[in-house]
C-alpha positions in Angstrom: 0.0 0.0 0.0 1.4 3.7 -0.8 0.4 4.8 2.6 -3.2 6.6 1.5 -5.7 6.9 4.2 -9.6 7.0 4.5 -8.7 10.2 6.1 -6.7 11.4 3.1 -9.1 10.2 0.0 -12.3 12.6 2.0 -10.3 15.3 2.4 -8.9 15.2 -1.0 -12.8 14.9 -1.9 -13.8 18.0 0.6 -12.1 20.1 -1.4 -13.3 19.2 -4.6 -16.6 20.9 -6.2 -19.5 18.8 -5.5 -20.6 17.1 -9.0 -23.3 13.5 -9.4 -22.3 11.3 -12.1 -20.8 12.7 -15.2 -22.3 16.5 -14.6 -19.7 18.7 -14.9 -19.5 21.6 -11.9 -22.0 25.2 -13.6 -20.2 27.2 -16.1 -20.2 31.0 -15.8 -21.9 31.0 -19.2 -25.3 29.7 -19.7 -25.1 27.0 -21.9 -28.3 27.5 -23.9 -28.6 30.7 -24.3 -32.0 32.4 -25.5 -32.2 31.6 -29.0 -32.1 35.3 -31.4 -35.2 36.0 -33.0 -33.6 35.9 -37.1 -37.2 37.4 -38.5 -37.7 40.5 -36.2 -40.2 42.7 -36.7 -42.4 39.9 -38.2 -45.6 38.5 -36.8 -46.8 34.7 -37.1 -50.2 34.0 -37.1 -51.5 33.7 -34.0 -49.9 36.9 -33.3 -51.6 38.7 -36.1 -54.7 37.5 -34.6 -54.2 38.7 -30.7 -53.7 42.3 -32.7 -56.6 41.9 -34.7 -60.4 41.7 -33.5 -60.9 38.5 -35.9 -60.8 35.0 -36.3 -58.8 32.4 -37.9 -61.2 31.7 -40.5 -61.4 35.4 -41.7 -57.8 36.0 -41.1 -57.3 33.2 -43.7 -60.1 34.1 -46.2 -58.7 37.9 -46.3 -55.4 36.1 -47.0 -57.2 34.2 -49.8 -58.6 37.4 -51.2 -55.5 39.2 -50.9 -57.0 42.0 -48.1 -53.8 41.2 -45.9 -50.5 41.0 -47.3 -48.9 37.7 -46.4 -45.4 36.4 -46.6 -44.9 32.4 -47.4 -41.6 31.2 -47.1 -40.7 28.9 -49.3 -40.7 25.5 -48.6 -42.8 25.9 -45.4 -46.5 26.4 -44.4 -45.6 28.9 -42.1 -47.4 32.6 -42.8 -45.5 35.8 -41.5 -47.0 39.3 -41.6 -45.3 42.9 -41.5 -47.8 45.0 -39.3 -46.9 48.4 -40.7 -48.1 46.9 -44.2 -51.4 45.0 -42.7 -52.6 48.1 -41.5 -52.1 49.6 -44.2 -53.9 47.2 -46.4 -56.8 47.0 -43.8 -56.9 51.1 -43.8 -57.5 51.3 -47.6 -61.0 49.6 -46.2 -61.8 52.8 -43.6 -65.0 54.3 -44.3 -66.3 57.7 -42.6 -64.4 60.0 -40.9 -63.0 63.2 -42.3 -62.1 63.3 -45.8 
């Protein structure tokens, strides 16, 4: 034997961080960090809809119709929308007011 005690292997491990199984001790960084939003500035559907006072349905058939300008990406049944140019598709629809 080399002489290595009970005593000697727990204080060697007292001064060690504290880590279970094959964690590894907390990095100063986080390692996932918030993923960056690539398409700011555009809304998704549901979105669009918590802006607007309509539903799905009509938020699809204005789509159809081309009321509300809609950008498809290709490849991909995902819709996004630009606000500035939804209202202003949806104001070319205002009636009354002053002229």
């Amino acid at each position: 034997m080399l002489g290595v005690t009970d005593k000697h292997i727990a204080a060697q491990a007292a001064d060690r961080p504290a880590t279970q199984g094959n964690q590894r001790a907390e990095s100063p960084t986080p390692r996932n960090p918030q993923p960056s939003t690539r398409l700011e500035g555009f809304l998704d559907v549901p979105a669009l809809l918590a802006r607007l006072p309509i539903s799905e349905r009509t938020l699809r058939e204005e789509i159809k119709r081309r009321r509300i300008p809609v950008i498809r990406l290709p490849g991909s049944r995902r819709l996004l929308f630009d606000w500035p140019s939804v209202q202003r598709s949806l104001l070319r629809f205002q009636q009354g007011g002053i002229q």
